[in-house]
OpenMM code with the backbone's topology and positions (N, CA, C; nanometers):
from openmm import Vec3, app, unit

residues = "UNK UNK UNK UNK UNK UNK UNK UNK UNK UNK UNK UNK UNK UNK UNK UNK UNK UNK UNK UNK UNK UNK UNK UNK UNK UNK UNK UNK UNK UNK UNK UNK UNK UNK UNK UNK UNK UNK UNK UNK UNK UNK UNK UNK UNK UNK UNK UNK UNK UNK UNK UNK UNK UNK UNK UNK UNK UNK UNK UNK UNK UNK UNK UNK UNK UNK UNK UNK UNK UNK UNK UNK UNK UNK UNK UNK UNK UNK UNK UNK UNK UNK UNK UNK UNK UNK UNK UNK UNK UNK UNK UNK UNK UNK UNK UNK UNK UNK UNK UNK UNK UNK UNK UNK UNK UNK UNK UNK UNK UNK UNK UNK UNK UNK UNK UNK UNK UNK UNK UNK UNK UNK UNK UNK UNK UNK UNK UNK UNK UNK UNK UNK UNK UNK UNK UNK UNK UNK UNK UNK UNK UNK UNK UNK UNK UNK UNK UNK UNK UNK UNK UNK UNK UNK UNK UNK UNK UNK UNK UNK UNK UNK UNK UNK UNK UNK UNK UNK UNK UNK UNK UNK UNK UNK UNK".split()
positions = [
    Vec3(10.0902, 25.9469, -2.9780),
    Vec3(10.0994, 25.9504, -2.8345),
    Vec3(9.9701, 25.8955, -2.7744),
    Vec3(9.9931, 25.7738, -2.6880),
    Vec3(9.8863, 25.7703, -2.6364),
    Vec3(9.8321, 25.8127, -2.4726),
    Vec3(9.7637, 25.8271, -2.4419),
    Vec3(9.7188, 25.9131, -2.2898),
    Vec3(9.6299, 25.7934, -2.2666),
    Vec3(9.6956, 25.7635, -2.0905),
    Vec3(9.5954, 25.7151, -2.0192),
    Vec3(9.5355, 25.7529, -1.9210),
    Vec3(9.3540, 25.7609, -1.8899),
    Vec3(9.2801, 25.8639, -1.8049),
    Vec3(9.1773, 25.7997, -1.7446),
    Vec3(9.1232, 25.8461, -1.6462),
    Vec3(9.0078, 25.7904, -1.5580),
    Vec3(8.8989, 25.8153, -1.7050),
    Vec3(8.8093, 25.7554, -1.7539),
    Vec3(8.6949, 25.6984, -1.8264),
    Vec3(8.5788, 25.7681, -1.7198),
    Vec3(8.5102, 25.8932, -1.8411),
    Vec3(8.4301, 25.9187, -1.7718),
    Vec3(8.2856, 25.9358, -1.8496),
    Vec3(8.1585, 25.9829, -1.8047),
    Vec3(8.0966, 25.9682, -1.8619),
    Vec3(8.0174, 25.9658, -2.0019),
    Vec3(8.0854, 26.1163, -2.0736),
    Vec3(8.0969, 26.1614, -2.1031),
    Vec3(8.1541, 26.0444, -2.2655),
    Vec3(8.2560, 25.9616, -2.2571),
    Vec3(8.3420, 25.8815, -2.3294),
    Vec3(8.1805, 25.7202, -2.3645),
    Vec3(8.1059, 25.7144, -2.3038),
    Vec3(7.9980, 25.6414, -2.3430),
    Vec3(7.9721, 25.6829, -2.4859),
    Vec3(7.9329, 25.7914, -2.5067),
    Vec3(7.9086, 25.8608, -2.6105),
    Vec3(8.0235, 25.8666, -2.7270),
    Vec3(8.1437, 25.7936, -2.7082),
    Vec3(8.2738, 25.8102, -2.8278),
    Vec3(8.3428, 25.6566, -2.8002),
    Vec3(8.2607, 25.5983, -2.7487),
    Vec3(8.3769, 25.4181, -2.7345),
    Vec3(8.2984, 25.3045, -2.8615),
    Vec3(8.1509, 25.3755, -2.9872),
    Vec3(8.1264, 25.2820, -3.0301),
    Vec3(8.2663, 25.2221, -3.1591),
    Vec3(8.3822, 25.2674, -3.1993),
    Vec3(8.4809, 25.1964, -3.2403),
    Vec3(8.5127, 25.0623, -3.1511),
    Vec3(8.5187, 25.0994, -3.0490),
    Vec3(8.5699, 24.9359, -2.9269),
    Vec3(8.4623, 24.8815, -2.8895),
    Vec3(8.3573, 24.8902, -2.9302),
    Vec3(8.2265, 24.7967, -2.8346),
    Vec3(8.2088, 24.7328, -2.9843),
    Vec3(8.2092, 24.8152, -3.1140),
    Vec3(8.1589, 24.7038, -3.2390),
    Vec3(8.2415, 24.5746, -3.2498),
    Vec3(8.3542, 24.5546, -3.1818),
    Vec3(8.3511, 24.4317, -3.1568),
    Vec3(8.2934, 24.3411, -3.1143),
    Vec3(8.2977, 24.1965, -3.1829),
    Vec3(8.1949, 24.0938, -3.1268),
    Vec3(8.2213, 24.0012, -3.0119),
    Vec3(8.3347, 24.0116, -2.9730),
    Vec3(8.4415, 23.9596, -2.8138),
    Vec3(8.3856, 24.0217, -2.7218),
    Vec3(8.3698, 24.1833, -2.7519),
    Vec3(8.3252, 24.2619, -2.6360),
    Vec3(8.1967, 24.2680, -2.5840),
    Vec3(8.2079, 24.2553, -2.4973),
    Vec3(8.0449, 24.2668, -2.3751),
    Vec3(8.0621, 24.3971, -2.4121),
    Vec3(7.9229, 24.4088, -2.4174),
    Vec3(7.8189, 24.5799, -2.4088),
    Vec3(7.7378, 24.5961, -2.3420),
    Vec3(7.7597, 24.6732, -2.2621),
    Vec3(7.6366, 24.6602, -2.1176),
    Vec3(7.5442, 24.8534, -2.1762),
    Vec3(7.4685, 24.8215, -2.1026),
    Vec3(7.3597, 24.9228, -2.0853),
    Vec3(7.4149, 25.0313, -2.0180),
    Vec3(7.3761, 25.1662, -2.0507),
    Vec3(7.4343, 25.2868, -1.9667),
    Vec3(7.4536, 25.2813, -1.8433),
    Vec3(7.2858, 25.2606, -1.7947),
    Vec3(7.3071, 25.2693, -1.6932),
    Vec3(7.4543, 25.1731, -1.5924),
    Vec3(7.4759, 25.0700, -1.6359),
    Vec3(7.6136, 24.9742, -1.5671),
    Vec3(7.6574, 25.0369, -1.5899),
    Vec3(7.7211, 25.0870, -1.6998),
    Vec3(7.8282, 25.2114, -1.6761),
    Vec3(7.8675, 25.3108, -1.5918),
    Vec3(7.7554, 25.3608, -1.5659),
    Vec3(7.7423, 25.4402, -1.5017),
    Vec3(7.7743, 25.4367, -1.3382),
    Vec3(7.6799, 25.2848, -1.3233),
    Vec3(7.7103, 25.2482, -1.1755),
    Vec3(7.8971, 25.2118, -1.1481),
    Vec3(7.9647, 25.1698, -1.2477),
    Vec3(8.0951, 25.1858, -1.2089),
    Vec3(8.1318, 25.2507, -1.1978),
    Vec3(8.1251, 25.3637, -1.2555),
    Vec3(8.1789, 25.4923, -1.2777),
    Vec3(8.1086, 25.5206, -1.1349),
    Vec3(8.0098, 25.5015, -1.0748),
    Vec3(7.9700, 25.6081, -0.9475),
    Vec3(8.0605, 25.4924, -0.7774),
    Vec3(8.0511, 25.4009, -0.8688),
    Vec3(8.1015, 25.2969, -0.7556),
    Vec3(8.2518, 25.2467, -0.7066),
    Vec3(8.3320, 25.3004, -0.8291),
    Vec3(8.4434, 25.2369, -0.8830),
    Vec3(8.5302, 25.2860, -0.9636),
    Vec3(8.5027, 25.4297, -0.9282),
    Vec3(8.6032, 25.5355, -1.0612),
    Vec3(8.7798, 25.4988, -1.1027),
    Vec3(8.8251, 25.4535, -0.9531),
    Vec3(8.9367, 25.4172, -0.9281),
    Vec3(8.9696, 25.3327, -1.0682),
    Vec3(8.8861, 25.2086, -1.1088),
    Vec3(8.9245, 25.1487, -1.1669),
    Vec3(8.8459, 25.1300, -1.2913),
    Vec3(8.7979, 25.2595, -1.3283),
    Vec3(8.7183, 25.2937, -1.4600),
    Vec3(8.8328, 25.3559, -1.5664),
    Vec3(8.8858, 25.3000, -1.6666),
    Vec3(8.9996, 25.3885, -1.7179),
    Vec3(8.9996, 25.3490, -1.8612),
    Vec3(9.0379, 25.4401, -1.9618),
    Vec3(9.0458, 25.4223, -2.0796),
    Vec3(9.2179, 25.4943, -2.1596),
    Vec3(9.2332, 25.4939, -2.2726),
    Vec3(9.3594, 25.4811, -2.3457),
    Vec3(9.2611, 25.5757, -2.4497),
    Vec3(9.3452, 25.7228, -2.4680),
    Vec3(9.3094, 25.7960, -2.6078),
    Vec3(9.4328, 25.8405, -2.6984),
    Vec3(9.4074, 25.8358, -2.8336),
    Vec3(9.4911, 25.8936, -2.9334),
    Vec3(9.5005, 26.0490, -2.9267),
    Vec3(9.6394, 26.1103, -2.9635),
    Vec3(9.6803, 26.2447, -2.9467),
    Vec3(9.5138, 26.2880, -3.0315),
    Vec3(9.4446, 26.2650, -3.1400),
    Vec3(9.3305, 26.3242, -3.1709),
    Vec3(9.1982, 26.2549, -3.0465),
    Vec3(9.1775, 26.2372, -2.9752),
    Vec3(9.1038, 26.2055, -2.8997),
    Vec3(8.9940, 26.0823, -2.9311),
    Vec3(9.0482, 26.0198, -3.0345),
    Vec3(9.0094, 25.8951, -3.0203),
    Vec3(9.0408, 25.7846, -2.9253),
    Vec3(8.9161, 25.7326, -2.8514),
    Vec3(8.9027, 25.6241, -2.7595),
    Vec3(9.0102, 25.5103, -2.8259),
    Vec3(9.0658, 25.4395, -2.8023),
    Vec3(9.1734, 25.3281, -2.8453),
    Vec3(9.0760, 25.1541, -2.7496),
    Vec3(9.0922, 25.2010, -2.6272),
    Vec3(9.0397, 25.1164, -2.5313),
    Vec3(9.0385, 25.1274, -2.3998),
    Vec3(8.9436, 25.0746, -2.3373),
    Vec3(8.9083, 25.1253, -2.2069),
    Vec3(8.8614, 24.9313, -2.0959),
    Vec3(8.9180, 24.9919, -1.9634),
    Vec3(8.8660, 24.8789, -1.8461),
    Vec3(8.7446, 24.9363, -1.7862),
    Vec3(8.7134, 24.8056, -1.7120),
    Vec3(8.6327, 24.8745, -1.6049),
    Vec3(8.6580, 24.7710, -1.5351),
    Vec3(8.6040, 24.7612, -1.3563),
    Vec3(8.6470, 24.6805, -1.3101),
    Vec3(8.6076, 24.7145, -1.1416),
    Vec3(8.6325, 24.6614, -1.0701),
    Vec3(8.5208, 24.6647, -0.9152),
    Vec3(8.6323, 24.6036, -0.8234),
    Vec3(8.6199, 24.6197, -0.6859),
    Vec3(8.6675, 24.5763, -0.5403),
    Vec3(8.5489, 24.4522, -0.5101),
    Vec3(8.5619, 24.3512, -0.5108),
    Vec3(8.4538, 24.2597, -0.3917),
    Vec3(8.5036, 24.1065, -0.3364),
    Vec3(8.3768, 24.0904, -0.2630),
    Vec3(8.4530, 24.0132, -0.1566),
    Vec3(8.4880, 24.0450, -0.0131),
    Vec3(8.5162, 23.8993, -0.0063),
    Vec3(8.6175, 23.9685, 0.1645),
    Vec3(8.6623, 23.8462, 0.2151),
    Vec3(8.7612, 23.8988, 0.3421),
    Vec3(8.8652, 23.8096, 0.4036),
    Vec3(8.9742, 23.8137, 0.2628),
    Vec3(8.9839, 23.6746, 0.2755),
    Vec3(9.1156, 23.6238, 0.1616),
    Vec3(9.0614, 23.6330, 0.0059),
    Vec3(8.9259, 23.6303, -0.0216),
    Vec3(8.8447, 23.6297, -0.1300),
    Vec3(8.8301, 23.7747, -0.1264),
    Vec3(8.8587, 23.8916, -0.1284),
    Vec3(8.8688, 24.0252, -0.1405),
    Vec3(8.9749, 24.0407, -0.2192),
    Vec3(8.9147, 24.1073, -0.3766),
    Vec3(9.0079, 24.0757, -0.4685),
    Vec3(8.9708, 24.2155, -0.5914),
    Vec3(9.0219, 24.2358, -0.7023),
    Vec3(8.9985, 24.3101, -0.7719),
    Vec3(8.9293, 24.2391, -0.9059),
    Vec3(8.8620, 24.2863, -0.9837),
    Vec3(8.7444, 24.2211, -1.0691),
    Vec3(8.7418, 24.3166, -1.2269),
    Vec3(8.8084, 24.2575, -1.2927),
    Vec3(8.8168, 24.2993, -1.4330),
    Vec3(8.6956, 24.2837, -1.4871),
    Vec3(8.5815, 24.3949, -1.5141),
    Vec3(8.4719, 24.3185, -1.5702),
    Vec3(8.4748, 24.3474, -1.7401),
    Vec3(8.5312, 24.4455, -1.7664),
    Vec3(8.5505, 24.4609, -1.8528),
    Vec3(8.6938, 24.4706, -1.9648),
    Vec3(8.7474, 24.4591, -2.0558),
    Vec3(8.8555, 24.5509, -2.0999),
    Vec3(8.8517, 24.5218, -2.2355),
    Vec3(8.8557, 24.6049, -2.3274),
    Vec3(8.8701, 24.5801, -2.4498),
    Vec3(8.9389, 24.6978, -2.5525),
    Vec3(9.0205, 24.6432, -2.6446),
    Vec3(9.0612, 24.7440, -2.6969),
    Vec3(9.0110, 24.7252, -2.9023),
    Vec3(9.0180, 24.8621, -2.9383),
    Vec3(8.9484, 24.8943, -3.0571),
    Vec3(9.0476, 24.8315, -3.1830),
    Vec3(8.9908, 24.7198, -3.2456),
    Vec3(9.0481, 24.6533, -3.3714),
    Vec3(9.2407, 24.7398, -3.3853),
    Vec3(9.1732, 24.8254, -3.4540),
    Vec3(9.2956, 24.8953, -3.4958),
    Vec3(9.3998, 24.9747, -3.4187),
    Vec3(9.3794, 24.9594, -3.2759),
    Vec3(9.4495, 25.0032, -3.1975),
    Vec3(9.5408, 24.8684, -3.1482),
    Vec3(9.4996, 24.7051, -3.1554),
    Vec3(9.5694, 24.6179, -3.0910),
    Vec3(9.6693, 24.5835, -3.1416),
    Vec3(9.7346, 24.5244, -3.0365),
    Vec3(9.9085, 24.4848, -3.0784),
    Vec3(9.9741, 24.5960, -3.0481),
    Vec3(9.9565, 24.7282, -2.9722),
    Vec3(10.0389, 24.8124, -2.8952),
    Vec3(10.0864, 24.8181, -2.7631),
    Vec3(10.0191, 24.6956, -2.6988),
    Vec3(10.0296, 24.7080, -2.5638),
    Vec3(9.9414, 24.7895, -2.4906),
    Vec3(9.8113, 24.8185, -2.5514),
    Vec3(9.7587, 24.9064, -2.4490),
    Vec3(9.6460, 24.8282, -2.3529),
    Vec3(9.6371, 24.7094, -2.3966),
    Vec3(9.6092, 24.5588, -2.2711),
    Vec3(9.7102, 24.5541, -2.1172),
    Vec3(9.8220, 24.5755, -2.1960),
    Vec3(9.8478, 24.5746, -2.0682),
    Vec3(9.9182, 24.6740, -1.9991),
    Vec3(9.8540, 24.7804, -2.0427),
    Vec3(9.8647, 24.9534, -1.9792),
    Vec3(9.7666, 24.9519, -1.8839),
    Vec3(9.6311, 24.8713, -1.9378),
    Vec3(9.5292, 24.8600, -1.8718),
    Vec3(9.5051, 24.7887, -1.7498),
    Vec3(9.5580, 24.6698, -1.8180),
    Vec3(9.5661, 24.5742, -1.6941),
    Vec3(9.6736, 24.5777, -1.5784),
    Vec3(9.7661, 24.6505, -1.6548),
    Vec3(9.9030, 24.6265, -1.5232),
    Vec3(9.8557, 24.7912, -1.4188),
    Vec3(9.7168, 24.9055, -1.4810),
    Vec3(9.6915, 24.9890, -1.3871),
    Vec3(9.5675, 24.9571, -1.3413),
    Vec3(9.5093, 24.8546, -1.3637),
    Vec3(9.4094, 24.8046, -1.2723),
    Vec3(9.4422, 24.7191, -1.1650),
    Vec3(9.5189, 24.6348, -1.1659),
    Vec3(9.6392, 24.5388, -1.0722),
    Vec3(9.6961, 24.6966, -1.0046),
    Vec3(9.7288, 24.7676, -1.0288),
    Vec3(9.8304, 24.8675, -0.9179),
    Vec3(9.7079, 24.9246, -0.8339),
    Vec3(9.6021, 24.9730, -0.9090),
    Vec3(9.4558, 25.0419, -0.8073),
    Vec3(9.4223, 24.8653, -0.7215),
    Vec3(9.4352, 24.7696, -0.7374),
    Vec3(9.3931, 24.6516, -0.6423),
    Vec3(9.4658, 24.6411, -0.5917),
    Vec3(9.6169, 24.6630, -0.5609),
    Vec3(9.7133, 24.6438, -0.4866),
    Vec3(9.7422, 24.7878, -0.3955),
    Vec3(9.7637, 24.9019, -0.4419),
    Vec3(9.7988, 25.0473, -0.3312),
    Vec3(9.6223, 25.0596, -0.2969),
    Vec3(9.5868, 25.0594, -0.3444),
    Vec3(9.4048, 25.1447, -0.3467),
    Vec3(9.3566, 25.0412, -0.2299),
    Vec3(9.3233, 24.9767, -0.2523),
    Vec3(9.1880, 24.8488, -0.2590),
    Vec3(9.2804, 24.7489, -0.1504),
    Vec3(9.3676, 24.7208, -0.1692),
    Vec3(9.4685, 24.5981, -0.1102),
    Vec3(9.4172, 24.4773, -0.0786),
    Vec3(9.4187, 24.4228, -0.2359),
    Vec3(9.3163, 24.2912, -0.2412),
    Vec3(9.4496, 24.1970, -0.2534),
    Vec3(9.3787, 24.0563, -0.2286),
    Vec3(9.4971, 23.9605, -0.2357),
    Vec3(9.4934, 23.9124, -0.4147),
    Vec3(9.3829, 23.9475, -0.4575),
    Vec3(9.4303, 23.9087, -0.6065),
    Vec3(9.3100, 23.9897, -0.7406),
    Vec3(9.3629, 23.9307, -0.8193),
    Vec3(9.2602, 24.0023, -0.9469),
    Vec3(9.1816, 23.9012, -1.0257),
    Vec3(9.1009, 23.8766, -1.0995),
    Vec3(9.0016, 23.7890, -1.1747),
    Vec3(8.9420, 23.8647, -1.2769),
    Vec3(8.9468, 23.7620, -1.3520),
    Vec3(8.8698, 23.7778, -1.4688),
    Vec3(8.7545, 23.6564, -1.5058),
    Vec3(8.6888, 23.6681, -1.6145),
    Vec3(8.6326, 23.5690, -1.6798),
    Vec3(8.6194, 23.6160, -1.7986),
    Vec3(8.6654, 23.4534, -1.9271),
    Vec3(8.6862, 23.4828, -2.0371),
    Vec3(8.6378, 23.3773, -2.1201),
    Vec3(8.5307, 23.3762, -2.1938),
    Vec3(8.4953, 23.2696, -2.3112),
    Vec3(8.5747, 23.1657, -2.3379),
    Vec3(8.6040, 23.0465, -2.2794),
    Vec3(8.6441, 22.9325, -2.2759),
    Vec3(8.6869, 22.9121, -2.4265),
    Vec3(8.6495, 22.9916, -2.5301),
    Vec3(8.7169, 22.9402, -2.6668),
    Vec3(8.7611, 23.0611, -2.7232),
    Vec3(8.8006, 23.1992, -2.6647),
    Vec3(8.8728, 23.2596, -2.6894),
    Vec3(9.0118, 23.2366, -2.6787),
    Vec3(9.0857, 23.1627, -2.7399),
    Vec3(9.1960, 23.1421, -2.6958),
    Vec3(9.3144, 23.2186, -2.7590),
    Vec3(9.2754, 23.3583, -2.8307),
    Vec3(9.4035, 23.4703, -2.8050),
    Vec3(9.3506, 23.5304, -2.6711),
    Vec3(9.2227, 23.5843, -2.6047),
    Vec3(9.2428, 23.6226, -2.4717),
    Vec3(9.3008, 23.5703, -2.4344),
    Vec3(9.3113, 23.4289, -2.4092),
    Vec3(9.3747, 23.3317, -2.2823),
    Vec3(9.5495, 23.3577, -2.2785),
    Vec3(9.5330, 23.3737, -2.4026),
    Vec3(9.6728, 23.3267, -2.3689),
    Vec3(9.7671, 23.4871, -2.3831),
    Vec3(9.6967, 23.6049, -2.3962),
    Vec3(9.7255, 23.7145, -2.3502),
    Vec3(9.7479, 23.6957, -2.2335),
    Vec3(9.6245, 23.7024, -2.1569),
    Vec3(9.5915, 23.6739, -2.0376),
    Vec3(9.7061, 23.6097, -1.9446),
    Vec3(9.7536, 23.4731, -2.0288),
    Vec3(9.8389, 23.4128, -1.9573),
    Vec3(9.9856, 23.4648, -1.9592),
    Vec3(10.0010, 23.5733, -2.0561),
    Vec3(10.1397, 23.6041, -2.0699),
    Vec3(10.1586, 23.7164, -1.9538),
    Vec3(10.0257, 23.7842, -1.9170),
    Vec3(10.0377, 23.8827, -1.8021),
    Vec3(10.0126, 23.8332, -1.6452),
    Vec3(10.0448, 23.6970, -1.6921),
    Vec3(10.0945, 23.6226, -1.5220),
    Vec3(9.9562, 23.5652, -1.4725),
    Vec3(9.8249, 23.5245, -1.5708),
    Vec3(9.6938, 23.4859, -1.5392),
    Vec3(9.7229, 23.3576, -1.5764),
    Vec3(9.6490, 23.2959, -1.4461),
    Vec3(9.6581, 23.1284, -1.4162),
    Vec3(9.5168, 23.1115, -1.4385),
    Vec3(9.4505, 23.0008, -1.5223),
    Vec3(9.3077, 22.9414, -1.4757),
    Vec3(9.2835, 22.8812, -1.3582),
    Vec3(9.2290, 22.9401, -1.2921),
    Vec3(9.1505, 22.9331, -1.1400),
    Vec3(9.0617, 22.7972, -1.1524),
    Vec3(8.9343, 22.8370, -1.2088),
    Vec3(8.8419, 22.7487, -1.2487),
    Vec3(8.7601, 22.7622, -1.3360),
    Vec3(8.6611, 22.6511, -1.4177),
    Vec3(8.5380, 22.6553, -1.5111),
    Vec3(8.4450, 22.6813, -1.4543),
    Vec3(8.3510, 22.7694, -1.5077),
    Vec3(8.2546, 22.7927, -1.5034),
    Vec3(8.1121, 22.7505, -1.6128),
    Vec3(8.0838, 22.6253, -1.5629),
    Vec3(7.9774, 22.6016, -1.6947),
    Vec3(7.9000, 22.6746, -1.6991),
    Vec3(7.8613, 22.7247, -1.8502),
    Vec3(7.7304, 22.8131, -1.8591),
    Vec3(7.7922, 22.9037, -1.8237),
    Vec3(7.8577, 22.9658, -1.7815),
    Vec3(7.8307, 23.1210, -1.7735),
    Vec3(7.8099, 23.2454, -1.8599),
    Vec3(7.8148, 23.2040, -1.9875),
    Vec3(7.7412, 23.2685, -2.0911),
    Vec3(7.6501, 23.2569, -2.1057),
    Vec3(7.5491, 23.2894, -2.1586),
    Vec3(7.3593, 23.2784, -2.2004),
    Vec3(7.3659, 23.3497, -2.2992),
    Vec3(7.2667, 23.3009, -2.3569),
    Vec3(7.2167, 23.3583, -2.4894),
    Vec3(7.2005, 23.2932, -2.6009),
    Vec3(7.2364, 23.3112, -2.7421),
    Vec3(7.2537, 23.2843, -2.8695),
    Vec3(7.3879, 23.1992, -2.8581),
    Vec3(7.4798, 23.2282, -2.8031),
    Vec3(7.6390, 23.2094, -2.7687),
    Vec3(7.6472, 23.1476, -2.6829),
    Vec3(7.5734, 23.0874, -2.5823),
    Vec3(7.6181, 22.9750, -2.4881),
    Vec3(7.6895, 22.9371, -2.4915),
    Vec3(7.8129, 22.9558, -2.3908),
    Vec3(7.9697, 22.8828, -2.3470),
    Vec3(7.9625, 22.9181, -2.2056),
    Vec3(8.1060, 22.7959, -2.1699),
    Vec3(8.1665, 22.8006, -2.0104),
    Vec3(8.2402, 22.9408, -2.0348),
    Vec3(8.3101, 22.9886, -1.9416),
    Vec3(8.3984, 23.0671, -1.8744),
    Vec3(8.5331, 23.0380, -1.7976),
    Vec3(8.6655, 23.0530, -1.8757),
    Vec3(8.7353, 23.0629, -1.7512),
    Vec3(8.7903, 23.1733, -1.6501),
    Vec3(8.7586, 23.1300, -1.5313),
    Vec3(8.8083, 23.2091, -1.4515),
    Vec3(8.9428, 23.2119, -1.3987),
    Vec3(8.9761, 23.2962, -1.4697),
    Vec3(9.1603, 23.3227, -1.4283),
    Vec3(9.1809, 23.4524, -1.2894),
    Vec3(9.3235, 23.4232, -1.2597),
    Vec3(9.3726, 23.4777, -1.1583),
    Vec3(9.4475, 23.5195, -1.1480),
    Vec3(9.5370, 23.6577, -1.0862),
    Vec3(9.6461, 23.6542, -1.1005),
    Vec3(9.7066, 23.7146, -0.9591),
    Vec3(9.7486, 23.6347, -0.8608),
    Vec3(9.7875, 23.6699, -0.7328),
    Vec3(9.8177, 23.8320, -0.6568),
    Vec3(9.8078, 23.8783, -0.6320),
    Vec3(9.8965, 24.0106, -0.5790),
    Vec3(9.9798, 23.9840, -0.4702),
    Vec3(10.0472, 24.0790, -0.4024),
    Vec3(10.1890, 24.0655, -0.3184),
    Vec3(10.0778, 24.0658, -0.1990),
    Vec3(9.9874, 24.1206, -0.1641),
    Vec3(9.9177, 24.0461, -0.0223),
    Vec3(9.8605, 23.8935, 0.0325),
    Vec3(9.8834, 23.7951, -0.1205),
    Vec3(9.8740, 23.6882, -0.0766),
    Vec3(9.9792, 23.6427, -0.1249),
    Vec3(10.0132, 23.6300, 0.0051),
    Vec3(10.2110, 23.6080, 0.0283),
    Vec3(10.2342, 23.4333, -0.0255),
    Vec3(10.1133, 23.3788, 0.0183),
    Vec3(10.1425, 23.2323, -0.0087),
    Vec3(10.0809, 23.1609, -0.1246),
    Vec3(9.9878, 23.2613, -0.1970),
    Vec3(9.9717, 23.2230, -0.3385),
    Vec3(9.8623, 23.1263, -0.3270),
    Vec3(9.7796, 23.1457, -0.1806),
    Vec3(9.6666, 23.0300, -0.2024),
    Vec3(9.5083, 23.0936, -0.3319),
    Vec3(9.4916, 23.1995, -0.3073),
    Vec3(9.4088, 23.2727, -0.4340),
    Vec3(9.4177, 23.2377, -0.5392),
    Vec3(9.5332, 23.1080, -0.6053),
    Vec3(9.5384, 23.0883, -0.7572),
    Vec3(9.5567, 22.9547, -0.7428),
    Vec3(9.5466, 22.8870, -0.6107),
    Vec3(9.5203, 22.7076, -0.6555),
    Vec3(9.4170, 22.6773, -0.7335),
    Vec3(9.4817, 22.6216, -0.8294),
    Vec3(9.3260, 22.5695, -0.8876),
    Vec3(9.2597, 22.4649, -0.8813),
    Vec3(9.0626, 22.5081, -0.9147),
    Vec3(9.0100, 22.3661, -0.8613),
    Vec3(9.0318, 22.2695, -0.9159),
    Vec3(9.0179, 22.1731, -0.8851),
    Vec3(8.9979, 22.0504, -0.9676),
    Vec3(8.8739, 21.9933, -1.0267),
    Vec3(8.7562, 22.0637, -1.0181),
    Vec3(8.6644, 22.0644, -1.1145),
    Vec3(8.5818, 22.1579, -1.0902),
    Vec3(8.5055, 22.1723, -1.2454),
    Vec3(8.3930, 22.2359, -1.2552),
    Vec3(8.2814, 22.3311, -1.1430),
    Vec3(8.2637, 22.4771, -1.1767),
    Vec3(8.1366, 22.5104, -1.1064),
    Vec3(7.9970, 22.5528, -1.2365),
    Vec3(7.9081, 22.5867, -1.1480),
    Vec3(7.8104, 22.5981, -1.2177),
    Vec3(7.7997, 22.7685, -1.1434),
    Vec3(7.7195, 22.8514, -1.2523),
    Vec3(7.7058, 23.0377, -1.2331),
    Vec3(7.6709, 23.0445, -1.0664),
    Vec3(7.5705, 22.9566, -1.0363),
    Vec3(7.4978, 22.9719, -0.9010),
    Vec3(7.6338, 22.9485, -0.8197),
    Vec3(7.7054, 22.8922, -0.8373),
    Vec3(7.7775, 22.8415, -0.6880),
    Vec3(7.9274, 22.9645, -0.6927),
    Vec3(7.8770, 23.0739, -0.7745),
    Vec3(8.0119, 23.2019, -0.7622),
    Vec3(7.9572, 23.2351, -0.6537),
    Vec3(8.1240, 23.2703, -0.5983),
    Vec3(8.0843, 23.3783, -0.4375),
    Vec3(8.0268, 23.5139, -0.4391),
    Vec3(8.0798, 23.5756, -0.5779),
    Vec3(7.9930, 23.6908, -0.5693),
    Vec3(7.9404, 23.7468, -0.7030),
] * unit.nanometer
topology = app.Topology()
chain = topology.addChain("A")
for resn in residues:
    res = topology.addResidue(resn, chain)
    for name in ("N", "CA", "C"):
        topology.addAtom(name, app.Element.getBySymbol(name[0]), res)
């Protein structure tokens, strides 16, 4: 049986099964934390009837006007938990907190330009590539980013997922 629950602090301390992945971003407590104080709505994780972590989102409101949208910053699920669908337990209740909660016109992500089982997860849960982002990785791992999209029912006319026709660079994101 699996249970899905608001991610709380407390679960920092039991998610190293899903962060030893090498796909997954690992941020510092403290970020954690600030979602969790900023953004509980859309802080959420997936546990096994023994209380093992499986996988957990995180994710933010920003923006504004028509660019007021919901922001996947995180989601990842633990090796041996994937291929159950709990991607998109996650994602289809982070899309419902941006749509009743938040009432953004859409959702975003960004995903390693050569991950291409994200992408095309991604794309099976109705995510369009928006645009590139060169560079938006740093580090050891330097790669672009794509930024995908996936409309909500407040943008009635679906302008939030035209995509560009070329390239940005990190500096020129809106937020």
């Amino acid at each position: 049986m699996t249970t899905l629950r608001r991610f709380t602090a407390d679960d920092m301390f039991k998610f190293n099964n899903i962060n030893l992945d090498p796909l997954t971003e690992t941020y510092g407590l403290s970020f954690y934390l600030q979602y969790l104080a900023q953004w509980p709505d859309y802080c959420m994780t997936t546990q096994n009837a023994n209380g093992t972590l499986m996988g957990y989102i995180i994710g933010k409101a920003e923006g504004d006007r028509q660019l007021w949208h919901g922001h996947v910053t995180a989601l990842t699920v633990a090796p041996l938990f994937r291929r159950l669908g709990l991607a998109r337990l996650l994602m289809d209740k982070l899309e419902e907190v941006s749509e009743k909660i938040y009432d953004t016109y859409f959702v975003d992500l960004f995903v390693r330009s050569s991950n291409t089982v994200a992408i095309s997860m991604y794309e099976k849960f109705g995510y369009t590539v928006y645009r590139r982002v060169l560079g938006y990785y740093t580090g050891k791992d330097s790669e672009d980013a794509l930024d995908m999209r996936k409309a909500l029912p407040r943008d009635v006319h679906k302008k939030s997922i035209i995509p560009l026709k070329y390239p940005i660079t990190p500096d020129q994101l809106e937020w």
